[in-house]
N, C-alpha and C positions, 0 to 999 in steps of 0.2 A: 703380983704374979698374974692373977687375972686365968679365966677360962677357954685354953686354947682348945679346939677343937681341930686334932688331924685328920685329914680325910683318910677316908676307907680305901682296900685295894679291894677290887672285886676281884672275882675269880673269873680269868678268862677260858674259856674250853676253845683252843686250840682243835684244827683237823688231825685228828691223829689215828692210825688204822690200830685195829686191836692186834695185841702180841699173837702170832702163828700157835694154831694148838701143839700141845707138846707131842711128840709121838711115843711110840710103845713104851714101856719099859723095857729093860734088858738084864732087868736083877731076873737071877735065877737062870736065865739062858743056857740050857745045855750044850747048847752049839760053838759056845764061845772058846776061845783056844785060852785058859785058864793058865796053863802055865806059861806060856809066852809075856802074857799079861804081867804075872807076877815079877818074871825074870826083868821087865822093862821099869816097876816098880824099886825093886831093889835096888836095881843099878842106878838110879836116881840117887835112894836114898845112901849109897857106897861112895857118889862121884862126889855129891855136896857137902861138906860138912856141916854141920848144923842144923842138917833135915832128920827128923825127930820120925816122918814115917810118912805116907800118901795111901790115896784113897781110890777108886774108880766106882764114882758112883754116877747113878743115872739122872737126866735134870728133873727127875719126878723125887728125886732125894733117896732113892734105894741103893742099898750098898752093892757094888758087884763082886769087887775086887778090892783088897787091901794087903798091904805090906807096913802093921804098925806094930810097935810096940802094946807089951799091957801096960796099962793106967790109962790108954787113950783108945777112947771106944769108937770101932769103926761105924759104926753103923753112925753115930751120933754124927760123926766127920762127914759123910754122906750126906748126911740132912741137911748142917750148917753150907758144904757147899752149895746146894740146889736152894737155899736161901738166898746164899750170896748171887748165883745166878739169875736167882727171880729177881732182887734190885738192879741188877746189872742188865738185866735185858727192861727194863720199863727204863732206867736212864737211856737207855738206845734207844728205845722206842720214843721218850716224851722231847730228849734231844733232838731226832734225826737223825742219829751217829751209827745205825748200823745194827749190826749184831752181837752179842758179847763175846770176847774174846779171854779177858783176863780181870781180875782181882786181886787186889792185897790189903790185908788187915793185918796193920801193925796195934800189939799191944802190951805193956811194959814186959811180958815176957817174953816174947817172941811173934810168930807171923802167921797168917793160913792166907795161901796164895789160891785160887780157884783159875782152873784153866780148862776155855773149852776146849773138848778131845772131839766130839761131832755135835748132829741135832740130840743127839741120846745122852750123852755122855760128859762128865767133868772129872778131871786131872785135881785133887785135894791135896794140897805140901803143907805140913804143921813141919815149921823149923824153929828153933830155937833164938832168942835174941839177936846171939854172936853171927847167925848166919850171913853170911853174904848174896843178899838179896840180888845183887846184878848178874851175880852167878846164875843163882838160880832162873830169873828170866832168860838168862842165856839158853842153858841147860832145859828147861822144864818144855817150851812148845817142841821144839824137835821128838822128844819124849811123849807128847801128848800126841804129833803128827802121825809116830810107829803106831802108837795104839791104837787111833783111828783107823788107819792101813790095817790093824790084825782085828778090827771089828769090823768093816768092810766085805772084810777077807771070811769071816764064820758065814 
C-alpha cells in the first residue's frame, strides 16, 4: 500500500466586502399597522393547504407578527428564520449572488420557507410535509411584497 501523501488545500481569502450592518429592529414598533399584518398572514395560511402557520420577524430574529398555531412557538420561528437569513446572506456575499431572497428547509416532516419581506424583515412558512411547495413560492413573495408595502407605509 505504501504512504501516500495528499496534498493540502489552503485556505484562500478571497476580496469579499463585509455583509451591510443590519438596521433597527422593528419588534415591538408601535407604529406598525398590526392588524393588516395579521389579516395578510392568515390568508396565506387559509389559500395553502398544508401551512401550519407564519411568522414576521425582524432579521435581527425578533418576533413582530405571527399567525400560528399552539405547539409552535413564535418567537422561537423568529429566531430560526433570522438564522436561516444569516446563512443565506454570507452564501450571497461569499458567492457573489446578491442579496437574500428566499430559503427552504425540507425535513421528514415538513418545511420552513424564509422569505425576504425588506432590509428589516423576513416572511417564516412552517408547512407540513403534504404541502405543495410550488404553491407556496407562487403564493408567499407577493405576500411578503404587501407587507413590505404596509411596513414602508407605518
Amino acid at each position: 500500500m505504501g504512504d501516500t501523501i495528499l496534498p493540502r488545500r489552503t485556505a484562500q481569502r478571497p476580496e469579499v466586502p463585509p455583509p451591510p450592518r443590519l438596521p433597527p429592529s422593528l419588534a415591538g414598533n408601535p407604529g406598525l399597522p398590526y392588524p393588516a399584518i395579521g389579516t395578510e398572514l392568515t390568508e396565506l395560511r387559509l389559500q395553502i393547504p398544508g401551512v401550519q402557520g407564519s411568522v414576521l420577524g425582524g432579521v435581527d430574529g425578533l418576533l413582530i407578527a405571527h399567525d400560528v398555531p399552539s405547539g409552535l412557538d413564535p418567537d422561537d420561528l423568529a429566531a430560526m428564520a433570522a438564522t436561516t437569513f444569516g446563512l443565506g446572506r454570507q452564501v450571497g456575499v461569499r458567492l457573489r449572488q446578491g442579496e437574500f431572497q428566499q430559503s427552504t428547509v425540507r425535513n421528514a416532516g415538513g418545511y420552513l420557507s424564509v422569505y425576504a419581506v425588506s432590509s428589516q424583515a423576513l416572511l417564516a412558512v412552517v408547512g407540513h410535509d403534504a404541502i405543495n411547495v410550488a404553491r407556496l413560492h407562487l403564493h408567499a413573495p407577493p405576500v411578503a411584497a404587501r407587507i413590505a408595502a404596509l411596513l414602508a407605509g407605518s
